[in-house]
N, C-alpha and C positions, 0 to 999 in steps of 0.2 A: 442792346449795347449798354452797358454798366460802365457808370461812371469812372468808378478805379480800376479799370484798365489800359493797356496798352491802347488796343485798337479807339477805344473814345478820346482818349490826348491825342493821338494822331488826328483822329475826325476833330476835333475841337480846333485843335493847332489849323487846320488846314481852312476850317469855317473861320476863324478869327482874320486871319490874313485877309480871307478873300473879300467877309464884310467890311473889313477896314479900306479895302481899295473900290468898292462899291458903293460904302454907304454915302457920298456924295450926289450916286444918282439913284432916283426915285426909284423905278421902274427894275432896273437888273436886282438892286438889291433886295427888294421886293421877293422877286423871283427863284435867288438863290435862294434866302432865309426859308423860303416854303418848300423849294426843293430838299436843301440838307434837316430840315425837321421828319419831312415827309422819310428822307434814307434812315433818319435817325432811328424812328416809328417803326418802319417796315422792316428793320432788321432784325426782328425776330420774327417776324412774319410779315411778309408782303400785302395779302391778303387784309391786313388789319387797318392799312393807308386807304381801302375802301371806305369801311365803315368809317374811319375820321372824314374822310372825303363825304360822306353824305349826311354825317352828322354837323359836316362845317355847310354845306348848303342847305339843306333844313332849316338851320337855326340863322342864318342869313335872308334866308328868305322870310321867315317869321319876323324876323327884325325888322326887313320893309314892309310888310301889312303890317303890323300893330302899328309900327310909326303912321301910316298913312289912315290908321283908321283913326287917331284921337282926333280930336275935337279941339281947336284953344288948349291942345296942352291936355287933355280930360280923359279920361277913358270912357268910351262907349260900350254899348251891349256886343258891339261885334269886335270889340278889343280884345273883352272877358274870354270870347268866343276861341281867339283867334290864339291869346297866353295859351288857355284850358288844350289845345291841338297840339301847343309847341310842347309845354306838357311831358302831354299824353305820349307826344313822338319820342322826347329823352328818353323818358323813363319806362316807354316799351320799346324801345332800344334795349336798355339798363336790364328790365327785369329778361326778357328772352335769356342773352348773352348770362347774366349772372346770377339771378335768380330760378330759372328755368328748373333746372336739375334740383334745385332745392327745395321747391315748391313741388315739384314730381316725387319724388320722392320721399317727402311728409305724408304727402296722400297716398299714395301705394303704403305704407308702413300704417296708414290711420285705419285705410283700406283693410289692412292684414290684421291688425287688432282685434277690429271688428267680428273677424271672424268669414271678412269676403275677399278670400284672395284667386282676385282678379289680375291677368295677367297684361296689363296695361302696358303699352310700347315705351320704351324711354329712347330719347336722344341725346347723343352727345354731344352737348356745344362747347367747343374752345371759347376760353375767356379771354377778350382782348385787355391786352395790359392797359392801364392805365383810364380804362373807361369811364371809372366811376368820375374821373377828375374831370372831362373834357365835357362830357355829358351837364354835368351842375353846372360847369363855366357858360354852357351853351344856353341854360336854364336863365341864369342870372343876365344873360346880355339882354335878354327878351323880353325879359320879366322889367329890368330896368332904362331899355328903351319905354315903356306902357308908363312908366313911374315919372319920367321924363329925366331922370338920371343923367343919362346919355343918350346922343344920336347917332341912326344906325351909322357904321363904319363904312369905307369904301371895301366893297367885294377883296379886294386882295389882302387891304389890312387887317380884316377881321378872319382870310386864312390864316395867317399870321399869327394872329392875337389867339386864333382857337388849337394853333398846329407849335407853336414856338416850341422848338423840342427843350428847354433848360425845365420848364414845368411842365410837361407833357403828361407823363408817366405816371407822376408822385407828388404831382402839387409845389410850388402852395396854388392853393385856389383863387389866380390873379381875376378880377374884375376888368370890365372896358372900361370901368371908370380909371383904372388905374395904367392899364398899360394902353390905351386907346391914345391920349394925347401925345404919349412918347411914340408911336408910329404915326401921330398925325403934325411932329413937328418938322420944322425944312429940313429937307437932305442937306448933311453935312456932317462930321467928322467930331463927335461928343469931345465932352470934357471925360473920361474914366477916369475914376477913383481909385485907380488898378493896386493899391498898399491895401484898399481893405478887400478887394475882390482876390487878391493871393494868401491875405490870411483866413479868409470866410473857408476858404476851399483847402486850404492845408486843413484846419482846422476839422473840415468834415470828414476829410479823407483819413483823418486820426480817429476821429470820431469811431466812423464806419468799419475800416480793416482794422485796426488794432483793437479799441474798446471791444466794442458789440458785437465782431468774429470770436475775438478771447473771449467773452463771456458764454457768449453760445454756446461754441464746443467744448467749454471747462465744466463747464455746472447746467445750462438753461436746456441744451440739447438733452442731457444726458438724464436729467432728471423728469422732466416734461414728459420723456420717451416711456419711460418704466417706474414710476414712480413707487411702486411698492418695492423697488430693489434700494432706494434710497431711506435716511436715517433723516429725522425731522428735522436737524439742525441743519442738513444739505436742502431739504425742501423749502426751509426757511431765508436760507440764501440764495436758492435759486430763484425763488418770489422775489426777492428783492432785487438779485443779478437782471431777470428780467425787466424790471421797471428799470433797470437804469439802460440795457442793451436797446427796448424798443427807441427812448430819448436817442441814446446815440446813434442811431440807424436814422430815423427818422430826422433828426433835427443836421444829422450830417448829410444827409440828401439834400436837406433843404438850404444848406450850407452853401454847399457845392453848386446847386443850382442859381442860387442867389449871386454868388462869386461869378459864375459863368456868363449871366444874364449881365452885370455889372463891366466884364471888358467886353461884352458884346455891346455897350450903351445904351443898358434898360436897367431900371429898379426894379424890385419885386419888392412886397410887402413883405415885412418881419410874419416867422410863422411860428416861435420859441420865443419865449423868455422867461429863463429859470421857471419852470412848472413845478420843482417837487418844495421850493420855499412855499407853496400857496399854505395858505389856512383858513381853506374853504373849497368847497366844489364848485364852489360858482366861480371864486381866484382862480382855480386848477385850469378853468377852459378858457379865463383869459390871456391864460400862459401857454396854455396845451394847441396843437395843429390850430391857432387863432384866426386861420382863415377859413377853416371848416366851422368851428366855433360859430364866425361873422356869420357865415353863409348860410346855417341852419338856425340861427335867431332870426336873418333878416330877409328868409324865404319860407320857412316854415314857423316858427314860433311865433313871431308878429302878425303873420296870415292870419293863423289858428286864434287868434284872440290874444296874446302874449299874457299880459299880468293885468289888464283891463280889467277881466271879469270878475269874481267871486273867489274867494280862496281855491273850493275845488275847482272851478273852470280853471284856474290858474296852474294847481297843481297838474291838471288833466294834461293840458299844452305843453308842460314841463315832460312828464313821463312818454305823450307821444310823440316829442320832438327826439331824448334820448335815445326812446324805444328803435325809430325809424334811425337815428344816427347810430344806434349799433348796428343796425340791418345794413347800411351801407358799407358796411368795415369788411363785412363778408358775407356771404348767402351760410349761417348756420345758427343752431339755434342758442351757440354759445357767445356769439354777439350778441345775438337779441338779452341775453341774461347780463352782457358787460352795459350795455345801455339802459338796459332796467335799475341796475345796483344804480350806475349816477343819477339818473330821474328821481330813483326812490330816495337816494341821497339829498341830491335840490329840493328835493318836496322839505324833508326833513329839516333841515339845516338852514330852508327859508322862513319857516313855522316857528324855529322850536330852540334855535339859539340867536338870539339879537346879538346885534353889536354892544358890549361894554366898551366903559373907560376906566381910568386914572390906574393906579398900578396893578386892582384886579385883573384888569385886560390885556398886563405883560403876559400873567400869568397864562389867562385865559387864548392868547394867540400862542403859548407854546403847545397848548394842550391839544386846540382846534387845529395845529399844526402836525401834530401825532397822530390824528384822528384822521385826517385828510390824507395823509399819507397813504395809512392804512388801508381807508377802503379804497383808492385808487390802486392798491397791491394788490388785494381783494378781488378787484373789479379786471386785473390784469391775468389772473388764475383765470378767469373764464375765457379771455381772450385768447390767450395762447394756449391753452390745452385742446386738443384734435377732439374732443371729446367733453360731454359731463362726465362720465363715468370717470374717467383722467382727472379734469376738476374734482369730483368728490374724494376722491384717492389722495390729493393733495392734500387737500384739507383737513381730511382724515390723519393723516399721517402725522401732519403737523403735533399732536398732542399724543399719538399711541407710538408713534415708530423711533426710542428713544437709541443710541447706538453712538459706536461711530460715523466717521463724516470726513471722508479721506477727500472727496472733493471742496471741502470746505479748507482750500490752502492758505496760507499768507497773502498773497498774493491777487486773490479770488477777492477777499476782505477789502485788499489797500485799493483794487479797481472800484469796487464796489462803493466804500466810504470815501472814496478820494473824489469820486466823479459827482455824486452826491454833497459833498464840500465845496466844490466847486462853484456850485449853483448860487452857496451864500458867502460869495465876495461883492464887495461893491460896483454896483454896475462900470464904473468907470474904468475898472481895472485894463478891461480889452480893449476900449479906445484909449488909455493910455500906451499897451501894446502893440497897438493900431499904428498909431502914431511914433512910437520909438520905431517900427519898421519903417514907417516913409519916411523918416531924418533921415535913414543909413543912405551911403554912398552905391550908386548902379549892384559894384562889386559886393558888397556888403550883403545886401537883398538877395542877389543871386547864390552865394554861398549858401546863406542863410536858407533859402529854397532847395539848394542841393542837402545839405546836411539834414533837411524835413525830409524829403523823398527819402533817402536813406533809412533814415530811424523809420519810417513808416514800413517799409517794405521788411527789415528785416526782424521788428513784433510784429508784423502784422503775417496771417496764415498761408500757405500755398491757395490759389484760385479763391477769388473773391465769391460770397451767397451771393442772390438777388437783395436786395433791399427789401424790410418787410412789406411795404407800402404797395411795389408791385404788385402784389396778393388785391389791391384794392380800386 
């Protein structure tokens, strides 16, 4: 069920009402919220509310043995024991379902190289949507009960907290630290923020059908697909069209979701802010998916020794922290090459340019700000190309395939520079448009929401893509 549709405003419309007449009492609302996340999940497959279902009691069960095994608060030998299991249980979850066939198929091709080809069985496993998210969420509850974080949840809330369908799917990567106390406070009927949870959600829904639809099928589709048919100045726009399509895809899910979560009476963490003003790769991720970010500093790079050790042990945890977060994005080896470029990036950029001051350093943050850009565009050619061979073709092109560039429109340009522009206004600008909406009179806001639907629907394309994020 995709967010900009018909049938999800109905499903939405109809869970909003019901949680609003329920959230006073404990127990039913409990109930529904896990049954409509549960409908939310299974409707694209039924089948898939299994594996949530046993990946939400696995990782609750582990949550009462590790709590029950520390010590004054400490972790013991059978704590270590007991994370090391829950683990093991995600992430062979994780790899079967998503990396299976990836992994099979490396070694049958390594196999055939060799010169032994071996007719070895493959299977096909469906990828459940949204796995990768619910999986780390299950990781982090477990991991930060042992830390003492938090304590374990009561069995239905932390359905709840692992099934809530507004981040199910596509993130952001909510912690129990975060949304654990908002279901452990007394039943009764929030305060909503509902001026900024209607403009988060216009806003994404612009984002998503208008922006990042138009770019796709004008330039990012068409070029990605056949890139030897395209002229370098079209390649070079479509590099660019893409870095700004995935933000608006991605950061208008998270939009939406956030908005939705908000007249439901729950926050979610910020997962965006402005990413392509950074000037630096270490800025870029604390602008970029910052809850994936959070979650791979503060479950894998910390683990691994973070910046403790020695330059190279430092650099080391750097590249296999990126390495494995490309690997999460997707089972291919053109991931593993997008989280290679940022690793070998951060190694570089932490070594090798310091911070300056005084007016060298305007200079010097326009420049670190070009550079940063770049190899995140760079680093986005391997992401979205189906292929290296596609990636190298790009690249190539870029300097030999001079022409025209009939996809390179007016229009193409002003989305492109205009969304990009966008990013360096001053922050306050939305919460003063925030706020100019909650002045307006009932009537006012409702127009104002009708005349959004509209312009959305009629730039935006017949039948809504998936989200790219689904993919992950």
């Amino acid at each position: 069920m995709l967010f900009p549709t018909v049938n999800f405003a109905l499903f939405f419309v109809a869970v909003l009402a019901v949680s609003w007449l329920l959230r006073p009492y404990w127990l039913p609302w409990r109930l529904f919220i896990l049954g409509a996340s549960y409908f939310f999940y299974g409707y694209w497959d039924w089948r898939f509310t299994l594996l949530l279902a046993g990946s939400t009691a696995g990782n609750y069960l582990f949550g009462r043995l590790v709590f029950r095994s520390l010590q004054e608060g400490r972790r013991t030998r059978g704590t270590k024991l007991l994370i090391a299991g829950d683990v093991a249980l995600n992430l062979g979850v994780l790899a079967w379902f998503k990396y299976y066939g990836f992994f099979a198929t490396s070694f049958v091709n390594l196999l055939n190289d060799s010169g032994m080809d071996l007719p070895l069985p493959l299977v096909l496993v469906a990828l459940p949507i949204g796995i990768s998210f619910f999986t780390f969420q299950g990781i982090s509850y477990v991991v930060d009960i042992s830390r003492g974080t938090v304590k374990p949840l009561r069995a239905l809330d932390f359905a709840v907290f692992q099934s809530f369908f507004p981040h199910l799917v596509a993130g952001p990567i909510v912690r129990a630290s975060e949304l654990g106390p908002q279901l452990e406070a007394p039943p009764g009927r929030p305060l909503v923020d509902s001026s900024r949870a209607f403009t988060l959600i216009f806003a994404g829904l612009f984002k998503k059908v208008v922006i990042s639809s138009y770019l796709a099928s004008e330039i990012v589709d068409p070029v990605f697909a056949v890139p030897g048919e395209h002229s370098s100045l079209e390649v070079l726009v479509a590099i660019y069209a893409y870095a700004v399509q995935i933000y608006a895809d991605f950061s208008g899910y998270t939009d939406i979701a956030i908005g939705c979560a908000l007249l439901l009476g729950f926050r979610f963490p910020q997962n965006f802010d402005a990413p392509y003003t950074s000037r630096s790769l270490q800025e870029f991720w604390r602008r970029w998916h910052m809850t994936l970010s959070r979650w791979l500093r503060d479950y894998l790079f910390i683990p691994l020794g973070g910046s403790r050790g020695s330059r190279i042990f430092t650099a080391r945890n750097l590249l296999i922290t990126m390495v494995l977060g490309g690997l999460w994005h997707g089972a291919a080896w053109t991931f593993v090459a997008w989280g290679t470029i940022h690793g070998v990036g951060l190694v570089v950029e932490r070594y090798t340019f310091p911070a300056k001051e005084g007016r060298e350093a305007r200079w010097a943050s326009t420049v670190r700000w070009i550079v940063t850009f770049h190899v995140v565009c760079l680093a986005w050619v391997f992401f979205r190309a189906e292929s290296f061979d596609l990636a190298w073709q790009l690249l190539e092109r870029l300097g030999t395939a001079w022409g025209d560039a009939p996809l390179v429109t007016p229009l193409v340009l002003v989305t492109v520079a205009g969304s990009l522009a966008l990013q360096f206004l001053p922050k306050d600008w939305y919460a003063r448009l925030q706020l100019s909406f909650a002045q307006m009179a009932p009537a006012g806001q409702m127009a104002c929401l009708a005349v959004g639907l509209v312009a959305i629907d009629a730039f935006g394309p017949e039948g809504v893509a998936p989200f790219i994020y689904f993919r992950f």
